[in-house]
C-alpha positions in Angstrom: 94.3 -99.0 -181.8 95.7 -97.9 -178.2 96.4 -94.6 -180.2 92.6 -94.4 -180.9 90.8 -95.2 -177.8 93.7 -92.7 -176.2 92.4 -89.8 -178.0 89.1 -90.9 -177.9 89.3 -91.1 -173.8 90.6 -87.4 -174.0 87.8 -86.2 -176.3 85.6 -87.3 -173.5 87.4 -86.1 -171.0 87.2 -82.8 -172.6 83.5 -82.9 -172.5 83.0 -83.7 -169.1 85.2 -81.0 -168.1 83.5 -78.1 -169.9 80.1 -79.7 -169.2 81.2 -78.9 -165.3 82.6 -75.7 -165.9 80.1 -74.1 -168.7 77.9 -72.6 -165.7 80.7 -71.2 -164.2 82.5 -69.6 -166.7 78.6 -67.8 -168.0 78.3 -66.2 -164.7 79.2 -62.5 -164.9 76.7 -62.4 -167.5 74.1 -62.9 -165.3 74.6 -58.8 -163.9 73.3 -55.5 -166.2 76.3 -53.4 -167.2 76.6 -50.1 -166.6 75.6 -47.1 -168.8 78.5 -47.1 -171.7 79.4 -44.9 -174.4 78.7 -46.2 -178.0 82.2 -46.2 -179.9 80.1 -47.6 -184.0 77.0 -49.0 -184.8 76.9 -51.1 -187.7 73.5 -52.8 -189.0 74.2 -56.5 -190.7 72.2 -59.0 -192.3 72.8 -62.6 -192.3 72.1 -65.3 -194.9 68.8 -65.3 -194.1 68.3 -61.4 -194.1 67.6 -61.2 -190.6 69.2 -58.0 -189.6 71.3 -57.8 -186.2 73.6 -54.6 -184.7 77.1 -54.9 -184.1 77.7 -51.8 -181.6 81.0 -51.4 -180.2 81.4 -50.1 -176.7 83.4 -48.0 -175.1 86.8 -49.9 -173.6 86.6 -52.3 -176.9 83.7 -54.1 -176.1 81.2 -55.6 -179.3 77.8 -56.3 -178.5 75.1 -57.5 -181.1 71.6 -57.2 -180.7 68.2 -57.1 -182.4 66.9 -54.3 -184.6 64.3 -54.2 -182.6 66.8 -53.2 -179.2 68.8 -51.2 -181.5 65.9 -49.0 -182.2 64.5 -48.8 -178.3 68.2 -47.9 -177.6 67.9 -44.7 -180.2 70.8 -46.3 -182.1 69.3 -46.3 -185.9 67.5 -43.7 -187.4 63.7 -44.1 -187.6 60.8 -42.3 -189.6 59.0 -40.0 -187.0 55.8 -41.5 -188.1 55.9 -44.9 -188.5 58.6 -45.9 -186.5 60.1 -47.7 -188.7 64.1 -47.8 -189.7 65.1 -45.7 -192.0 67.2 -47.6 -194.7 69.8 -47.1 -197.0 69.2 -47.0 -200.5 72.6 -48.6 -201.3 72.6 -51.5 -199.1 68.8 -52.0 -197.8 70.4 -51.7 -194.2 68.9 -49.4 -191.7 70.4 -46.3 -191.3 72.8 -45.9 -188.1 72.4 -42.7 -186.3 75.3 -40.3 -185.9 77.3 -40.1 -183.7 78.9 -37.0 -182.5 82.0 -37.1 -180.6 81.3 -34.3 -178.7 77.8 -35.4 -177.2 78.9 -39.1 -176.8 75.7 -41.7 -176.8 76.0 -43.8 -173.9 73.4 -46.3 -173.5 72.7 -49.8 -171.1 72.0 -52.6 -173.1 70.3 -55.5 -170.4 72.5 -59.2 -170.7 69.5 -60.4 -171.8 69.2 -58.4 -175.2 72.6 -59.4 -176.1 72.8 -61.5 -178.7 75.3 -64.5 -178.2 77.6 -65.3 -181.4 77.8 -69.0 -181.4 81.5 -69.9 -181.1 82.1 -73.7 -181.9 81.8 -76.2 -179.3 85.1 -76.0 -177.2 85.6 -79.9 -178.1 86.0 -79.1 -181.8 88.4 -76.6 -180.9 90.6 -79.0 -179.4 90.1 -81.5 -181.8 91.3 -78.8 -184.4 94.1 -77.3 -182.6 95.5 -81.5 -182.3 94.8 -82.6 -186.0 94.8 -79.5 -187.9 97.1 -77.0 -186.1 97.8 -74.6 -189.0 94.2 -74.6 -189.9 92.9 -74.8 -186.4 90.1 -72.1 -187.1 88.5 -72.6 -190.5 89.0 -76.3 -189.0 87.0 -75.8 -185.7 84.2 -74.7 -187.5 84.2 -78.1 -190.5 84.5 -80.3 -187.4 81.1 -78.5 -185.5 79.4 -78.4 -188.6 79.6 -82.4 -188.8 78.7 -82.4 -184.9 75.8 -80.0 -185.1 74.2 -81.5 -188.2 74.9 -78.3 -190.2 75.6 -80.2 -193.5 74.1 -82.9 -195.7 76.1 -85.4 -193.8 73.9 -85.8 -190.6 75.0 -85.4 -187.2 78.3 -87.2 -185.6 79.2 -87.6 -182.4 82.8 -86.4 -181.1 83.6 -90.2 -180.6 83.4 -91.2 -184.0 84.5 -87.6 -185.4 87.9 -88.2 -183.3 88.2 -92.0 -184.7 87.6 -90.7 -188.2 90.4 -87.9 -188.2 92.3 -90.2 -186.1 92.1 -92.9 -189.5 92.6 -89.8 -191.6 95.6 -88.8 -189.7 97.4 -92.1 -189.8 96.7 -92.3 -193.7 97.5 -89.2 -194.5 95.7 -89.0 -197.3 92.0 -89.9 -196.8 89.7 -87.2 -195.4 87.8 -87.4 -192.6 84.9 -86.5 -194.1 85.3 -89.5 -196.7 85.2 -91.3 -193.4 82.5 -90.0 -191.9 80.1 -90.2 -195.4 81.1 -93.8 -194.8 79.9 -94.0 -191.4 76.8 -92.7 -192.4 76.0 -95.0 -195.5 76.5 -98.0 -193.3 77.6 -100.1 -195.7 79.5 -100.4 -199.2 83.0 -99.9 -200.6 85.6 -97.8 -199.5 88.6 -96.8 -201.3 92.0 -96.4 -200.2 94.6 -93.5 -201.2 96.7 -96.6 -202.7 93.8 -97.8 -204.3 92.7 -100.7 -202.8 88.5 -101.0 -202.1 87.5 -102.6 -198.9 83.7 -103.5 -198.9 82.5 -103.5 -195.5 78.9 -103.5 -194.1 79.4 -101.6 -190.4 81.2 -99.2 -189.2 83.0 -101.1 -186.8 84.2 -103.6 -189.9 84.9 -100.3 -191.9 87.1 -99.1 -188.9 88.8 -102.5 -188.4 89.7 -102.3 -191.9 91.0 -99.0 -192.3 93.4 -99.4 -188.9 94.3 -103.0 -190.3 95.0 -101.8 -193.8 97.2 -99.1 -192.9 98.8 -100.8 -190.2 99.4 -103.8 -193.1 100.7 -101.1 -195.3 102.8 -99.4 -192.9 104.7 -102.1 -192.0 105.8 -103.2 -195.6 107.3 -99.9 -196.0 109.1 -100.2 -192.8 110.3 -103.7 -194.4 111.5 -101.9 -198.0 113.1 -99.1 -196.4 114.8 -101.8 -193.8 116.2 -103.7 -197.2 117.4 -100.7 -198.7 118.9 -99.8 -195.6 120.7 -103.1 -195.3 121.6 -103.0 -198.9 123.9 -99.8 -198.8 125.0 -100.9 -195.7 126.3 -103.9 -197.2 126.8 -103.3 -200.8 123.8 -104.5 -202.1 123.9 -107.6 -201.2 127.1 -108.1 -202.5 130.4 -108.9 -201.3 132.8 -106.5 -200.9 135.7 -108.6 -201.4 134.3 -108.8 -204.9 133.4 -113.0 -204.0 136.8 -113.6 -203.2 137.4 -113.4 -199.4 137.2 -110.7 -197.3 140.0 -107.8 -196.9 140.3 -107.8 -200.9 142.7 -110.9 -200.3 141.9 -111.9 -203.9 141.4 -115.2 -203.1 145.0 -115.7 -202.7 146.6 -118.1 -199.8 149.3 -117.0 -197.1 152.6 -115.3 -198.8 155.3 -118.6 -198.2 
């Protein structure tokens, strides 16, 4: 339990830090770069078709923004009539122009045209990198999905996330998202990788449960391995002098 609000404290510590910072750290985006020269444009659509540009800058910089930008800029090709983007028949993409290395395209693209990518919240980061450290990217993004509401599971706090892999961690073999599916029904039956079903009607009770039962369970291996431990040490339990005194005296009395 210490173990829990411990990491639970930090989690909250976490957020309070980048909450200060967050300002900070965004302002040199507040200032218009500089004329730059464009390195690749590439035109992508998302799951939803909306089409963004990916246009990589000069010095290794990658800005996205709008079709809409891309075309002010002059960076896809357009009909002369209608304005419109001029799209490949292969992919349905709009056409990039060309580029021609020795009339380089430099162009200013305003902050506020940049699209952001959303990065996961730095809290799931670090809740990744602790519980899931050889998986700590394709992990950042499971654990913001559960905080942003971006599954069927509903929205979580970083409190309870970090209580349910810390209950998945000290099993070892329940998921956290079992957990947190319990959490959100509220009440029912849960089952245990050993088997065992606790019914429980809150989350606190489920929680209780789950720390108790592993707790329970932990300490009756520590109990079988102690046994076994003090079996070899002593022979299983038997006597080495094979019942018959000890140093193999054979039961035998004092040479007269």
């Amino acid at each position: 339990m210490k173990n829990l609000k411990f990491i639970t404290t930090l989690v909250l510590a976490f957020a309070f830090l980048f909450a200060q910072v967050g300002n900070v750290a965004a302002a040199p985006l507040a200032q218009d770069p500089a004329p730059i020269t464009v390195v690749s444009i590439t035109p992508e659509a998302d799951a939803d078709g909306v089409i963004t540009v990916l246009v990589e800058l000069e010095g290794g910089q990658t800005v996205r923004i709008s079709e809409a930008t891309a075309i002010s800029l002059g960076l896809l090709q357009v009909d002369p009539v209608t304005n419109e983007p001029i799209l490949d028949p292969v992919t349905g993409l709009p056409l990039a122009v060309v580029l021609d290395p020795n009339n380089p395209l430099s162009v200013t693209i305003p902050t506020g045209d940049i699209i952001a990518d959303e990065p996961v919240h730095p809290i799931s980061a670090i809740l990744a990198a602790f519980f899931f450290p050889d998986d700590e990217e394709n992990m950042a993004s499971v654990i913001d999905s559960y905080h942003n509401g971006d599954n069927e599971e509903g929205v979580f706090g970083f409190g309870v996330i970090a209580q349910a892999l810390w209950m998945s961690k000290n099993d070892g073999e329940i998921s956290f998202e079992d957990i947190l599916q319990a959490k959100k029904d509220g009440s029912g039956t849960f089952t245990l990788s050993n088997g065992d079903v606790i019914t429980y009607t809150s989350w606190g009770q489920l929680r209780k449960a789950l720390l108790e039962k592993h707790n329970s369970l932990g300490s009756a291996k520590h109990a079988e391995e102690d046994e076994t431990s003090t079996q070899s040490l002593h022979g299983n339990g038997k006597d080495n002098g094979n019942g018959k005194g000890p140093g193999n005296n054979k039961g035998k009395g004092p040479k007269k």
